[in-house]
N, C-alpha and C positions, 0 to 999 in steps of 0.2 A: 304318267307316261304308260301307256300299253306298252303287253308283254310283248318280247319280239318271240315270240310261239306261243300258240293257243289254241288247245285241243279241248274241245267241249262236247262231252258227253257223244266220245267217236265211235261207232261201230265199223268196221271193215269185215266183209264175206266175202271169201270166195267162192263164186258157186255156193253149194251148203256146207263150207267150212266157216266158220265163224274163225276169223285169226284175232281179232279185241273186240272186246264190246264195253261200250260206255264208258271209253276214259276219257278223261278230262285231265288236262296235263298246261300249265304255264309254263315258262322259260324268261324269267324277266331279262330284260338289257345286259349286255355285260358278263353274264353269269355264266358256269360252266356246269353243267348237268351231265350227271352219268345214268345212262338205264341199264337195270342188269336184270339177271331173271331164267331159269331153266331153258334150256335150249328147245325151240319151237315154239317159245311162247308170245311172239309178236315185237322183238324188239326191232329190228330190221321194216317191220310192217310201220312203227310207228314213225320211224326217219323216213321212211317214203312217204307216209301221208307230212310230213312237215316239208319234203320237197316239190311234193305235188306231184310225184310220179304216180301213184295211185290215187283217186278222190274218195272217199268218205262213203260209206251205203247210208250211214245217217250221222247226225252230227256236225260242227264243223269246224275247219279249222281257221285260222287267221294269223297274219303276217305284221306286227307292230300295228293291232289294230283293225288293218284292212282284212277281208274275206279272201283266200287264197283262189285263186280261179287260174287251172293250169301250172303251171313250173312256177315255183318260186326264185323268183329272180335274183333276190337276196341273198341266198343259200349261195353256198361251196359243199360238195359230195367228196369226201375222200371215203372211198369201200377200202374192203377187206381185201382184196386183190388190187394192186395197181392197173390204172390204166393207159399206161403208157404206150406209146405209139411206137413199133420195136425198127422199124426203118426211118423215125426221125432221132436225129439226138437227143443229149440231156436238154440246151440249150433250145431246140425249134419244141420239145414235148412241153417244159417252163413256159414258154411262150402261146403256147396254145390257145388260152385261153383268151387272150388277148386279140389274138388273128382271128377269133370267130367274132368277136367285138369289132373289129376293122378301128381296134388302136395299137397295134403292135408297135413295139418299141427295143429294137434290139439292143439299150442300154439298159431299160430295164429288166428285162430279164436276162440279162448278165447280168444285172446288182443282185436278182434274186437268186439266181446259182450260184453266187459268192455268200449269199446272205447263208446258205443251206451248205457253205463248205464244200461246193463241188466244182468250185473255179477251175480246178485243175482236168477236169475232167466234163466242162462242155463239151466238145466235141464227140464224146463216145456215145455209144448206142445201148440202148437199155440191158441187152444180151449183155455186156463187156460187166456189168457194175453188178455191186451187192445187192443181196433182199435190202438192208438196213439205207446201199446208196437211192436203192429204186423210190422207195418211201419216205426219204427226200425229196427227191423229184416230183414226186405226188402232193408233198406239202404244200413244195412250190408253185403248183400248178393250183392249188386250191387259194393260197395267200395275196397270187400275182392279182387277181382281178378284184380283189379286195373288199373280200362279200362282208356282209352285216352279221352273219349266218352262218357258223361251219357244223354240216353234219359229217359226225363220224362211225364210221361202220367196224368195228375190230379192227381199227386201220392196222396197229404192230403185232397180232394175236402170231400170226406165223413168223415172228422173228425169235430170236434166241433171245435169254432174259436178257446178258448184259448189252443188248443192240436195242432190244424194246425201251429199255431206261431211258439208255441217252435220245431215245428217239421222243419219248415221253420226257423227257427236261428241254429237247429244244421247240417241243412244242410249249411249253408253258413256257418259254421264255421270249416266243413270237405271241403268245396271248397274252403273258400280263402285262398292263399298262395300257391294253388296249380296247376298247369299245364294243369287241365281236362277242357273240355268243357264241356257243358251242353245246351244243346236243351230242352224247357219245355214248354209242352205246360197246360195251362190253360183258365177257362172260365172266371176266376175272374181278374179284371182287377186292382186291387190294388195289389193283390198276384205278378201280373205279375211286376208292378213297381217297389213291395218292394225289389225282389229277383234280377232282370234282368241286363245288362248295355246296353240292347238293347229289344225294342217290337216289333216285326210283326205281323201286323192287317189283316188280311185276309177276303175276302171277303163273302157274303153271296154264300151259293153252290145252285145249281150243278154248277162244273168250276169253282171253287173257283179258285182265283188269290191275289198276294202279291197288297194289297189298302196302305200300309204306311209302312214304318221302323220308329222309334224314339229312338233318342239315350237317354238314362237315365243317367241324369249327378248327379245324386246324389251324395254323396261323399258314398264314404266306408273305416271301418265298418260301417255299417248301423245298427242299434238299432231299430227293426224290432216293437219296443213294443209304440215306440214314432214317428217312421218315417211320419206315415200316419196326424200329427200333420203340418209338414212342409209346408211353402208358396210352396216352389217350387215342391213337393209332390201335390199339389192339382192346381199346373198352367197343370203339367203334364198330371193330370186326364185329366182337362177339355178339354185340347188340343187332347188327343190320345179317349176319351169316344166321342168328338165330332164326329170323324167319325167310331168307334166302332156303335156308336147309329145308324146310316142311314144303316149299315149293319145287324144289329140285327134288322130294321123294316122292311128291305127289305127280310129276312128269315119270319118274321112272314106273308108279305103277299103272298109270296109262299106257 
């Protein structure tokens, strides 16, 4: 089976900024992958090249196989900012994705705004509800149309820890058991352990490049409230922070 992601020997410039060069990055089936890596150093660049928002200056990428050409269709985007529609409600913003599909179905996405705990609160407008409810709603908008593919951009980086948790337990509670992949990238590097069964460390930019893979042997479920308690939770830090560190001082003295 081909990866459902495949990045082969990618460069991306801007102009004459180099933001990666030459990485080569798999994502098999199923699996959930975290990228992390000093700030500026292309993590953001490499989920756009995997959604096809940007193309490649050389290299390429590919989709279960196939050559990506334009949007990946397979994908779901959840960013780091919501984007929610602030004059439609919880219910029509859930649905959204479906009304650009021309399959909307306003049972289901009432099953999904119940699924994400916000039954009570369809009706309201994105202004009325929490960071932690809006980030909800943004799940839901990425799970309704029920992609092969979820990239994630720092989706809960701006929530408080005890709301980023639970927002990080009911996402792994809508992905295990189930067939999606997941590309995620973050700055946090326990976030990246608790969630992942693989990390990519990426180097300090410009020309960021792939510095480590680490397989995450944790068992799952994983008890996201206790994990960080674990012997082999804290062998892993020191082992993947050991070389996160010399890249995160190598951005600062650029």
């Amino acid at each position: 089976m081909p990866s459902a992601i495949s990045l082969e020997n990618v460069t991306k410039s801007f102009g004459g900024y180099t933001a990666v060069d030459g990485i080569s990055l798999s994502v098999d089936v199923g699996k959930f992958v975290a990228v992390v890596g000093p700030s500026g150093c292309g993590k953001s660049t490499v989920l756009n090249l995997a959604a096809g928002l940007i193309a490649p200056s050389s290299g390429s990428v590919s989709i279960f196989g196939a050559p990506l050409r334009g949007l990946n269709r397979r994908a779901a985007y959840m960013f780091q900012q919501d984007a929610l529609l602030p004059w439609k409600t919880v219910l029509e913003n859930v649905g959204l994705g479906l009304r650009f599909r021309g399959t909307f179905s306003d049972a289901i996405a009432r099953e999904w705004v119940e699924r994400v705990g916000l039954g009570a609160f369809a009706d309201k407008f994105p202004a009325q509800l929490s960071g932690g409810m809006r980030k909800r709603v943004a799940m839901a908008q990425c799970w309704i149309v029920d992609p092969d593919i979820l990239l994630m951009d720092e989706p809960f980086s701006a929530l408080d820890i005890h709301t980023r948790m639970r927002m990080e337990t009911e996402l792994l509670e809508l992905w295990t058991g189930s067939p999606k992949t997941v590309l995620f990238v973050t700055h946090d590097l326990e976030e990246a352990l608790s969630l992942a069964d693989e990390v990519v460390v990426l180097s300090a930019g410009p020309a960021s490049r792939i510095v480590a893979r680490h397989l995450v042997d944790l068992p799952r479920p994983r008890d996201l409230m206790d994990i960080r308690t674990e012997p082999r939770f804290a062998e892993l830090y020191r082992e993947i922070w050991a070389q996160l560190k010399q890249e995160v001082l190598t951005s600062y003295a650029r």
